[in-house]
BAKOL-662987 format. One line per 5 residues: for each residue x, y, z of C-alpha. Coordinates in Angstrom, 1 decimal. Each point is the difference from the previous one (the first is absolute). Layout:
X Y Z  ...
This chain:
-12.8 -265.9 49.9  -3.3 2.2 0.5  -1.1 2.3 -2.9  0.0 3.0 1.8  2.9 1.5 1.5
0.2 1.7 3.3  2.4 2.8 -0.3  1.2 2.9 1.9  -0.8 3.8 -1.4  2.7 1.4 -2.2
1.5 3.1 2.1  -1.5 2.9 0.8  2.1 1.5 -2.2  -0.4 -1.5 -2.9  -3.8 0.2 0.1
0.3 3.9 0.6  2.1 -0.2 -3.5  -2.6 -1.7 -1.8  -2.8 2.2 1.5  2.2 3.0 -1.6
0.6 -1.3 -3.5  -3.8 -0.4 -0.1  -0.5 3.0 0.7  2.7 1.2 -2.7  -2.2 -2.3 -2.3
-2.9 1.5 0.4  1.3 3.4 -2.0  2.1 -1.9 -2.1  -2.2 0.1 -3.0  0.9 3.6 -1.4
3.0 -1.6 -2.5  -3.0 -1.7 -1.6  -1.3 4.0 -0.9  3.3 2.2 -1.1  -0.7 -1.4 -3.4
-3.8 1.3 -0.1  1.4 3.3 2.1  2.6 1.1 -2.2  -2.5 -0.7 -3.2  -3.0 2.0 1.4
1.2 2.5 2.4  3.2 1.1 -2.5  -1.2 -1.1 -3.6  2.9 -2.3 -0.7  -0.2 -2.7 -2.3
0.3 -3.8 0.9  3.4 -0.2 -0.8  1.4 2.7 2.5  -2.3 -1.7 2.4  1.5 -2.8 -0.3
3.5 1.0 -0.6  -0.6 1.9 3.8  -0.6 -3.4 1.4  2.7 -1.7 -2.2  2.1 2.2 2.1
-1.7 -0.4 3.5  0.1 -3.8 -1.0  3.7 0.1 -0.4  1.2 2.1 3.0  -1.3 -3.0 2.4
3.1 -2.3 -1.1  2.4 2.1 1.6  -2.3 1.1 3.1  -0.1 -3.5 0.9  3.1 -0.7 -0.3
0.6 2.8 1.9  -2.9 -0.7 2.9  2.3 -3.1 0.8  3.0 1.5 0.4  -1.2 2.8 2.1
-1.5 -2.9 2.0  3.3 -1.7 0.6  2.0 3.2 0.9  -3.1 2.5 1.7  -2.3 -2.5 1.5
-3.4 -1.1 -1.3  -2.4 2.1 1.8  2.2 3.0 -1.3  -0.2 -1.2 -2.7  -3.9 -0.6 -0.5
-0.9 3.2 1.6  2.5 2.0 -2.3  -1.4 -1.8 -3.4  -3.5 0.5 1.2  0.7 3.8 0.7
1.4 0.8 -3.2  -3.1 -2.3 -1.6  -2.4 2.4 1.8  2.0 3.3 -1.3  0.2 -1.3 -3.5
-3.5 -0.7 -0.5  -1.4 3.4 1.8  2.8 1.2 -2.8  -2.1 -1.5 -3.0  -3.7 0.9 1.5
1.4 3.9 0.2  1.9 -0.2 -3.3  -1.0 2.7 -2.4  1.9 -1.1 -3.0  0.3 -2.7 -1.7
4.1 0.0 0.7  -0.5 0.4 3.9  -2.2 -3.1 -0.3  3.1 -2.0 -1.5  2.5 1.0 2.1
-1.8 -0.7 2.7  -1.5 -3.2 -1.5  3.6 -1.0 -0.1  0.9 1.0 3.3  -2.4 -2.7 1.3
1.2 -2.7 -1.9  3.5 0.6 1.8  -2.0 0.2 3.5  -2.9 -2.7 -0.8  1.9 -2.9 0.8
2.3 1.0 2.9  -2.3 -1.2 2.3  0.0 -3.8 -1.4  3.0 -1.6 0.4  0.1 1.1 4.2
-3.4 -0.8 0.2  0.2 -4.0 -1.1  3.6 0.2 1.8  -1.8 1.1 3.0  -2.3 -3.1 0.0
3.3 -2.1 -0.7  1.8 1.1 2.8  -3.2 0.3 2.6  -1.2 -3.5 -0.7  1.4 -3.3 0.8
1.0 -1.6 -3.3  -2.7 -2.9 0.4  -2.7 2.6 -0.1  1.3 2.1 -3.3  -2.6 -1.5 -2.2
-3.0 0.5 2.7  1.4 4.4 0.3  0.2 0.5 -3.3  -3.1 -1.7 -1.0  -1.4 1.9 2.6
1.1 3.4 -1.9  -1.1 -1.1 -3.3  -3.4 -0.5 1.0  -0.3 3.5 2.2  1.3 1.5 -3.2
-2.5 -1.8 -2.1  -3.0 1.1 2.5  1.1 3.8 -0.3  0.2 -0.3 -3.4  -3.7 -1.3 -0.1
-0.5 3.1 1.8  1.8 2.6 -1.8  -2.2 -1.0 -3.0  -3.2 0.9 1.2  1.6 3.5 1.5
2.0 0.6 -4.0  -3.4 0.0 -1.3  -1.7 2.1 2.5  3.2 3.0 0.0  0.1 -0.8 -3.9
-3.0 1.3 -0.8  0.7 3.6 1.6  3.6 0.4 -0.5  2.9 -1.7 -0.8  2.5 1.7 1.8
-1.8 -0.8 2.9  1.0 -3.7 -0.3  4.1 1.4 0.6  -1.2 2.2 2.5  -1.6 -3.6 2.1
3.0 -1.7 -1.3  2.4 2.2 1.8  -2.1 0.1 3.3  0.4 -3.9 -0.2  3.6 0.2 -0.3
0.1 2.4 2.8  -2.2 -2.0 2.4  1.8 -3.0 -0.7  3.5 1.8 0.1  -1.1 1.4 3.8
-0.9 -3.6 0.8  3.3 -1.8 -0.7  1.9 3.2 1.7  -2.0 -0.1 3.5  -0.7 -3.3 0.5
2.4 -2.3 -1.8  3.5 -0.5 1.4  3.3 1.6 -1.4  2.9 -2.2 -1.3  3.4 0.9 -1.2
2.2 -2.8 -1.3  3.1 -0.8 2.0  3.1 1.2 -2.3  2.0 -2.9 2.5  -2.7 -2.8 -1.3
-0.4 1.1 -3.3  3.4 -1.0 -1.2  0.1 -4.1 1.1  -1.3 -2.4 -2.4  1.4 -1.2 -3.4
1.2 3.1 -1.9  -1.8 -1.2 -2.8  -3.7 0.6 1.4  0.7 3.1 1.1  -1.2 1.2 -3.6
-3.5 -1.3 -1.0  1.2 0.0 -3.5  2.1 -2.4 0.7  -1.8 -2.6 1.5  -0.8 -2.7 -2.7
-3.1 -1.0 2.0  -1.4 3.3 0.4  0.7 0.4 -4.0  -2.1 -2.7 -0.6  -3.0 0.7 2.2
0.1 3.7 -1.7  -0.2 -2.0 -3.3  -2.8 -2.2 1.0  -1.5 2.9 1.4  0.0 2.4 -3.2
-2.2 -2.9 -1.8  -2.5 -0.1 2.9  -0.2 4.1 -0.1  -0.1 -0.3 -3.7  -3.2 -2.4 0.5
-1.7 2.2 2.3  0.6 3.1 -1.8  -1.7 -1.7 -2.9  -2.9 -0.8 1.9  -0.2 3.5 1.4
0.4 1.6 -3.2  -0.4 -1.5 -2.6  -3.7 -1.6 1.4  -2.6 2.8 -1.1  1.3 -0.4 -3.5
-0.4 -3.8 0.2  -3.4 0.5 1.0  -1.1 2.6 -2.5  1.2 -2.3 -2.8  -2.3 -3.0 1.5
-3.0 2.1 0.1  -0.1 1.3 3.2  0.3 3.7 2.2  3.5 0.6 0.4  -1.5 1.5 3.7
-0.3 -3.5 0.9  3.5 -0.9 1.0  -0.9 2.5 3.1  -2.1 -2.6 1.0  2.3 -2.7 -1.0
2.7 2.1 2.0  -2.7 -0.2 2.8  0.0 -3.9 -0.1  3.7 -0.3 0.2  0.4 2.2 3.2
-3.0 -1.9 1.6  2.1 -3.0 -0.8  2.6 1.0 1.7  -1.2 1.3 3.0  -2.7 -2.7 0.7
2.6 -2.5 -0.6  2.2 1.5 3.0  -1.0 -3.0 2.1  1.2 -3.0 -2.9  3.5 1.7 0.9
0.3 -0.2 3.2  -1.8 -3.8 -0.4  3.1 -2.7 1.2  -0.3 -1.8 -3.0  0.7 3.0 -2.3
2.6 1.9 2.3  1.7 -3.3 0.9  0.6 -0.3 -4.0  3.5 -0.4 -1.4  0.7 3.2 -1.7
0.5 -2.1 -3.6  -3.6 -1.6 0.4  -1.4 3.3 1.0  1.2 1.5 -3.4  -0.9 -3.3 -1.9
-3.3 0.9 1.3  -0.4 3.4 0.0  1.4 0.4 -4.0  -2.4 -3.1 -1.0  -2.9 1.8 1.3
0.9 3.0 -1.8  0.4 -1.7 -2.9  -3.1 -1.4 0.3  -1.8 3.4 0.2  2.4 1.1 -2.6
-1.5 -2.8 -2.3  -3.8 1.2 0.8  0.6 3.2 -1.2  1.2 -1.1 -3.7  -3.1 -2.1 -0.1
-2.5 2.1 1.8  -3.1 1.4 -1.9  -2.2 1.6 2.7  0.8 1.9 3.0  -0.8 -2.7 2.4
2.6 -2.4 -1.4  2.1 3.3 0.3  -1.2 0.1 4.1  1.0 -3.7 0.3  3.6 0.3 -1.7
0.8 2.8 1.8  -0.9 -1.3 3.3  2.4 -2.9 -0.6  3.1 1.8 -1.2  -0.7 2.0 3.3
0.0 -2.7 1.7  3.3 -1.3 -0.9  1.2 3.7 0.8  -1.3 -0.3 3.3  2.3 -3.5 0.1
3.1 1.9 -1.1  -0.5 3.3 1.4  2.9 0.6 2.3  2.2 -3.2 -0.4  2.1 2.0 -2.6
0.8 2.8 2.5  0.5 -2.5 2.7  2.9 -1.9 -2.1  1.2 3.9 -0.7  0.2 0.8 3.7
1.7 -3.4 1.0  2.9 0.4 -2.7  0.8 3.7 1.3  3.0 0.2 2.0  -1.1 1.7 4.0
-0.3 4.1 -1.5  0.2 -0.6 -3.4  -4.3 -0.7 0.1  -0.5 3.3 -1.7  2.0 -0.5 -3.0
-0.8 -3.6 -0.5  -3.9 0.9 -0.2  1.0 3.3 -2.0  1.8 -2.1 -2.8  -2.9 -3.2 0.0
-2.6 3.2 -0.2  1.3 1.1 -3.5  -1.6 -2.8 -1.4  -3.3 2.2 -0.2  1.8 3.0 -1.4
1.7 -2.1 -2.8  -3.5 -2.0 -0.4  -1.3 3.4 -0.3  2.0 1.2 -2.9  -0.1 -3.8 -2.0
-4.2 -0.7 1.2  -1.7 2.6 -2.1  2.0 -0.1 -3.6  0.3 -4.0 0.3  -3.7 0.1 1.0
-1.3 2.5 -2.6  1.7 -1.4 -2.4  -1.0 -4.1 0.3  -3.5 1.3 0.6  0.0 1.7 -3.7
1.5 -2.5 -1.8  -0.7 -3.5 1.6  -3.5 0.9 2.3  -1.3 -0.1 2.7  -0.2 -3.6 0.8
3.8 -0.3 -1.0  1.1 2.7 2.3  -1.5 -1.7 3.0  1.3 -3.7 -1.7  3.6 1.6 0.4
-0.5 1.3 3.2  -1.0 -3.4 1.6  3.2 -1.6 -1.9  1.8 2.9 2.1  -1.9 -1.6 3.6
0.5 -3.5 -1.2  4.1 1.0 -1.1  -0.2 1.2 4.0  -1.5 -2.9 1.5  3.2 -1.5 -1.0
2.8 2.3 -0.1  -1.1 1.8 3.6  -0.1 -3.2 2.1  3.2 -1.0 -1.4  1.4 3.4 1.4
-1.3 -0.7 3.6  1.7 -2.9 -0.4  2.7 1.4 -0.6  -0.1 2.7 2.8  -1.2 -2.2 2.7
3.2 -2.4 -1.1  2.2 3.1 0.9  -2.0 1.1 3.2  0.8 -3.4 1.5  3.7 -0.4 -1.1
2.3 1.2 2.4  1.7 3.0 -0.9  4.0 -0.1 0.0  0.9 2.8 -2.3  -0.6 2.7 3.1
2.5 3.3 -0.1  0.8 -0.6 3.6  0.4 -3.3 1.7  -1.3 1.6 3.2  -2.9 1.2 -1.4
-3.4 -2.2 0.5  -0.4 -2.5 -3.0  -1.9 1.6 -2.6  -3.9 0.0 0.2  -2.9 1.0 -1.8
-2.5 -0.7 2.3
């Protein structure tokens, strides 16, 4: 088999999505800032600043949940371009805001709008792409995203040193741009109410789908990880001597990672993998970098782990959603990736106290010990779970509501 693959372009479409969320990307550092605005520009103390984002934090569970229903019942791109929208308006909302109580309702009202756009976007690339090619798409995303955010950087610190509000006002032009994108040049769907109802009755509710349960489980720890590491990493730092400003370059290393790694994906002997050896691999790596960290005493070492945890991202990036997209019943995309998405908003809530706390108590090089234990508990519980799934892609389904009806499929 050669090393190299030659492979066909993804659709049109799906590249223009891509393209779009980078673009989004680009603004979307100004959630990084309400803290520092609400503090400086209104004079509150740290705990209403971070009460304000408790609160944002929070309203993202249901606006998931509600992005993939909306997707099942409106259509994606309706979908997208409505959660964008109401991103945009929220956020001109907050850089207008002359009180510190317009700034938290409005706060809130983009937590219920900030992750609408999600669950149709990853359902898009699930129903647009041939199942065989899931991994390549949403690999493909990830590393747009990762580029924009390398990006969006370097324009924070320029608009940051004017005005802050000016990083909502970009922020909401980014939404817009993006939102005009997906409305004039991406196709409209609206599910079939005749097809939505065949399939086992039972998978016509993510939550209860035992498979999609346990890859939401699986998933939490991984979020939990990366939250950590996103978090939790300046601190760290600091407490071995070093410029907590440094994880920007660290942050740096991980998104070249994964975008100069684009070509090991689509390399035959890493797409061809069996989805349990791909996690196998991708979770040891991690737990590898994971390792480096506890032990790391200069920022080089730092460099070096972090590459290789990155690198067994770059492995698993996409594989989770693919699974996701293959168990959904045909329509049902939306709410599938909706419910596996609330692994970051639970991760979200459990990432900083567990975090915080471990840090204080056990230090630094035990908070990153019990983070590669997580990786290394993964490695072994998440190929299991592919297993699993792939067992039940390939078994004939007889438990169909209508005998007529095509035998039930997840491709």
């Amino acid at each position: 088999m050669p090393i190299w693959q030659t492979r066909q372009p993804l659709p049109r479409e799906v590249r223009l999505l891509v393209a779009a969320r980078a673009v989004n990307r680009l603004g979307a550092f100004s959630l990084s800032f309400l803290t520092v605005l609400i503090t400086t520009r209104f004079g509150a103390n740290a705990t209403t600043a971070g009460a304000i984002a408790a609160a944002f934090g929070l309203a993202t569970i249901p606006s998931r949940l509600a992005g993939g229903r909306l997707a099942d019942r409106l259509g994606q791109r309706r979908t997208i371009v409505v959660g964008l929208t109401a991103c945009a308006l929220a956020q001109l909302g907050i850089a207008a805001a002359g009180s510190l109580a317009v700034v938290m309702v409005f706060a809130v009202l983009l937590g219920l709008a900030f992750e609408l756009y999600e669950p149709p976007s990853q359902a898009m690339i699930a129903d647009l792409v041939a199942a065989d090619e899931h991994v390549r798409a949403y690999s493909l995303l990830n590393a747009a995203l990762a580029a924009a955010g390398m990006a969006a950087g370097l324009l924070a610190a320029a608009l940051g040193r004017w005005d802050l509000r000016w990083m909502f006002v970009v922020d909401a032009l980014t939404c817009s741009i993006c939102a005009a994108v997906v409305h004039l040049m991406l196709p409209a769907n609206r599910p079939s109410p005749a097809r939505t109802a065949q399939g086992p009755q039972w998978r016509l509710s993510p939550w209860r789908d035992p498979a999609l349960l346990l890859m939401l489980g699986c998933g939490t720890l991984m979020a939990v990880v990366c939250l950590q590491v996103m978090m939790l990493l300046p601190l760290a730092l600091v407490d071995r001597g070093l410029q907590a400003a440094d994880a920007g370059l660290l942050s740096t290393a991980s998104a070249v990672t994964l975008v100069a790694g684009q070509p090991l994906v689509r390399a035959a002997r890493v797409a061809m993998l069996p989805m349990s050896v791909a996690f196998a691999l991708g979770y040891g790596l991690m737990t590898l970098g994971l390792i480096g960290y506890a032990c790391a005493q200069g920022l080089p070492a730092y460099v070096v782990s972090t590459i290789v945890w990155s690198a067994g991202d770059l492995v698993l990036v996409g594989r989770a959603y693919a699974i996701v997209a293959e168990l959904a019943p045909e329509h049902h995309s939306g709410r599938y990736m909706a419910v596996y998405g609330l692994s970051w908003g639970v991760a979200a809530v459990v990432a900083p106290i567990a975090g915080t706390e471990l840090l204080q108590r056990a230090g630094v090089t035990a908070l990153w010990a019990t983070m590669a234990g997580v990786c290394l508990a993964l490695a072994f519980l998440q190929p299991a779970v592919a297993r699993a799934v792939d067992t039940r892609r390939t078994r004939p389904a007889l438990d169909t509501t209508d005998a007529r009806a095509p035998a039930d499929s997840v491709e």
